[in-house]
VEXLUM-620914 format. One record per residue (C-alpha): residue number from 0; residue in three letters; y, z, x. Coordinates in steps of 0.02 Angstrom, whole numbers, plus 50000, padded with zeros to 5 digits. Layout:
# VEXLUM-620914
torlo: NUM semar: ala north: Y up: Z east: X
...
# end
This chain:
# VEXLUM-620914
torlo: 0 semar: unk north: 49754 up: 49731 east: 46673
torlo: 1 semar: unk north: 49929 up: 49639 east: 46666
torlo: 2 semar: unk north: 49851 up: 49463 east: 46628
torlo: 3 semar: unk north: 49864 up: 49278 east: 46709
torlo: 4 semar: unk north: 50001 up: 49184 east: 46627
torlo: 5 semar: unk north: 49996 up: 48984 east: 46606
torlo: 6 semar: unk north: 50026 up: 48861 east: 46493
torlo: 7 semar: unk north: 49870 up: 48821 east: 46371
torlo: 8 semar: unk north: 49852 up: 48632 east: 46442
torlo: 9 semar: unk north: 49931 up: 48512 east: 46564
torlo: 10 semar: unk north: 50049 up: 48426 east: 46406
torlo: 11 semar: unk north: 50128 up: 48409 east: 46259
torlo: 12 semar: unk north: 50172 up: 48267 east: 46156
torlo: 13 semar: unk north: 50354 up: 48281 east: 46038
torlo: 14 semar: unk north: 50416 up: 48167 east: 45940
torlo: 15 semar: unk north: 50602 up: 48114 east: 45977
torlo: 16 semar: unk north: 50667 up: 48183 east: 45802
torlo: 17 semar: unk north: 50550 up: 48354 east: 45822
torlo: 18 semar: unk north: 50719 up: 48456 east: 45861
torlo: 19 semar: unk north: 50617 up: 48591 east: 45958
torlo: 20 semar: unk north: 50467 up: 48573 east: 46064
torlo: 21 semar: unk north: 50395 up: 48735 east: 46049
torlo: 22 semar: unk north: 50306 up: 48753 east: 46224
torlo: 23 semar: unk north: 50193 up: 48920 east: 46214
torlo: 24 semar: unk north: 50151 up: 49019 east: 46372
torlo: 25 semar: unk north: 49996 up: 49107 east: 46353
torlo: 26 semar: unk north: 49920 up: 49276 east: 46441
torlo: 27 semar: unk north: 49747 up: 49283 east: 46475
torlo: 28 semar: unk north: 49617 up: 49422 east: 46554
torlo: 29 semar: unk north: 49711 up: 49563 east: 46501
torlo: 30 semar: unk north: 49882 up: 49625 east: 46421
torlo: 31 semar: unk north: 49922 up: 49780 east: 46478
torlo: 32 semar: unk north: 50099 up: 49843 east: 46496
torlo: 33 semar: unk north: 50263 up: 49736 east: 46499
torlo: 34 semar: unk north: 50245 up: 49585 east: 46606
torlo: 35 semar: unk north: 50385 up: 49428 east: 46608
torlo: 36 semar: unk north: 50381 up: 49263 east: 46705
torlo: 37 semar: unk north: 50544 up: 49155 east: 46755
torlo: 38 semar: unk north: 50529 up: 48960 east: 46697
torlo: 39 semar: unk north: 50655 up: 48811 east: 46733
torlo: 40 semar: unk north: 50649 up: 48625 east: 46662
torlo: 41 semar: unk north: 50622 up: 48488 east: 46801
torlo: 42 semar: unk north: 50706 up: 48295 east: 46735
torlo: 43 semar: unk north: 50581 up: 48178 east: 46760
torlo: 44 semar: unk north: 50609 up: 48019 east: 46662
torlo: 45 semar: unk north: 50710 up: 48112 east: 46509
torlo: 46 semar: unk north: 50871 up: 48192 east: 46584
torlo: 47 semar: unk north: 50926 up: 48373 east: 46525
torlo: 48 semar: unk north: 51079 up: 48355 east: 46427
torlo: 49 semar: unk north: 51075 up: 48176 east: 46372
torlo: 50 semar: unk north: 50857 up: 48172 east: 46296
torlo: 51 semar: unk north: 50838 up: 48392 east: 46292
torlo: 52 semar: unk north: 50914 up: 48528 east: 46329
torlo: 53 semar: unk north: 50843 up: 48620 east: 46478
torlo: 54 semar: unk north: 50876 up: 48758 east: 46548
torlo: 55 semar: unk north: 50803 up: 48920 east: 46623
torlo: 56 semar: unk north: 50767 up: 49094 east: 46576
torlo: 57 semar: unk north: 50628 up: 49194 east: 46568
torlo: 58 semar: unk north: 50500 up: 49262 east: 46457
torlo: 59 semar: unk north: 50455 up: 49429 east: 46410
torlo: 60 semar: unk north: 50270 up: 49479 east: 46353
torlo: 61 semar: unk north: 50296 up: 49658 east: 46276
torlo: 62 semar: unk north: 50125 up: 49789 east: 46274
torlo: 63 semar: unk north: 49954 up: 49681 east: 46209
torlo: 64 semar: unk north: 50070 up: 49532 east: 46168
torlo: 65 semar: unk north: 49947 up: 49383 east: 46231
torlo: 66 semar: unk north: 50061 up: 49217 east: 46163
torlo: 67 semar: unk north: 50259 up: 49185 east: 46196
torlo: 68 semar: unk north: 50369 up: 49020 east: 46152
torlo: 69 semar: unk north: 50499 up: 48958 east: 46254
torlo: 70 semar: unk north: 50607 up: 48826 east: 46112
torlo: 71 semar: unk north: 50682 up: 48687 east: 46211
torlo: 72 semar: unk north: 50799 up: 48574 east: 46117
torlo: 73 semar: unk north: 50766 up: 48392 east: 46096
torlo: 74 semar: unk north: 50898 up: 48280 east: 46066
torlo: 75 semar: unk north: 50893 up: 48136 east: 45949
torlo: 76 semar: unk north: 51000 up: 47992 east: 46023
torlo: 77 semar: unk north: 50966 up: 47892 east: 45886
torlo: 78 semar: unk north: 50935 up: 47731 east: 45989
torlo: 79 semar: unk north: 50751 up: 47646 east: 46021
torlo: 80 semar: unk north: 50698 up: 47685 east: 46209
torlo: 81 semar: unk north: 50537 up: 47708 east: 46309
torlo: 82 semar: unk north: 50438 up: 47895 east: 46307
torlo: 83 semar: unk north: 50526 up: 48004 east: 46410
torlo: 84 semar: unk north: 50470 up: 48159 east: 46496
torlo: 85 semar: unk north: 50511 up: 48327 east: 46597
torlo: 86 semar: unk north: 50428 up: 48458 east: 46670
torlo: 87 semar: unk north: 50434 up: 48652 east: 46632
torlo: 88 semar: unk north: 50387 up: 48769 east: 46759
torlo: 89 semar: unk north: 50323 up: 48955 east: 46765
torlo: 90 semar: unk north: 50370 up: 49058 east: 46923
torlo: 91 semar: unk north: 50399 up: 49229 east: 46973
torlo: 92 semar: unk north: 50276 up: 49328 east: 46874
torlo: 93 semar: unk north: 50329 up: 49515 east: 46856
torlo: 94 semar: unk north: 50227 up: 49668 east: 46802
torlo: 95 semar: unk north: 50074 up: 49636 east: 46900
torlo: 96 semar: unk north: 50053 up: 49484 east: 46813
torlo: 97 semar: unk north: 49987 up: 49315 east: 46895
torlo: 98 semar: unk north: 50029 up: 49141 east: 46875
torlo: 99 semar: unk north: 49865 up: 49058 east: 46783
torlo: 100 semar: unk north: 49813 up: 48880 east: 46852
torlo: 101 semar: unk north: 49931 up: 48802 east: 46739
torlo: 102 semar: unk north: 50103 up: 48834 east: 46786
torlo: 103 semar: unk north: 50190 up: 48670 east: 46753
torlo: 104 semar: unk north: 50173 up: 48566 east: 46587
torlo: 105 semar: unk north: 50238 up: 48384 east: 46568
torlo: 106 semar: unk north: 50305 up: 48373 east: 46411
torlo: 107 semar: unk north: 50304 up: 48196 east: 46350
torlo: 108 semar: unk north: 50450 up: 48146 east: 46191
torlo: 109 semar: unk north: 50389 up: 47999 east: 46100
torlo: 110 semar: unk north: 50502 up: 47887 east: 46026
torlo: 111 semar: unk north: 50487 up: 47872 east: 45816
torlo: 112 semar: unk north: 50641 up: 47754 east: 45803
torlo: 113 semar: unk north: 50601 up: 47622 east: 45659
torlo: 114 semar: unk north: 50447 up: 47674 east: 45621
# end
């Protein structure tokens, strides 16, 4: 059985100075064989290249390998603003593997200026 991947939950809460949300993907009901999924980051309120980094690529679960992190930059602008958030995306699931129920997170950075 390839497996289901999805993100563990819905969202994720990082803190402005965190430097990298580490967003895992996870592969459930089996891990057989090499399976990969694409993902993208969608701007909602927080804007790639001025709150994160985004990007896209994709992820690569080798043989058994149930758990994978994609690292997405967060960038500390230094000045006090509102939470911010985007969206990452799984799509394209290769190997035989399935997109679980899960396939978008919000991920939410939290503003720790002057605390």
């Amino acid at each position: 059985e390839p497996g289901t991947l999805s993100f563990p939950k819905r969202g994720l809460l990082v803190k402005e100075t965190v430097g990298t949300a580490q967003i895992t993907v996870i592969r459930k009901d089996g891990a057989d064989g090499e399976v990969s999924v694409r993902w993208r980051t969608i701007d909602k309120s927080a804007v790639s290249g001025k709150d994160y980094k985004g990007g896209s690529g994709v992820l690569v679960f080798k043989h058994t390998e149930v758990s994978r992190v994609i690292e997405i930059p967060i960038i500390n602008d230094m000045e006090a603003e509102k939470d911010e958030c985007f969206e990452i995306e799984l799509f394209e699931p290769t190997g035989g593997a399935k997109l679980g129920h899960i396939n978008r997170m919000a991920v939410t950075i939290t503003n720790d200026e002057g605390l």
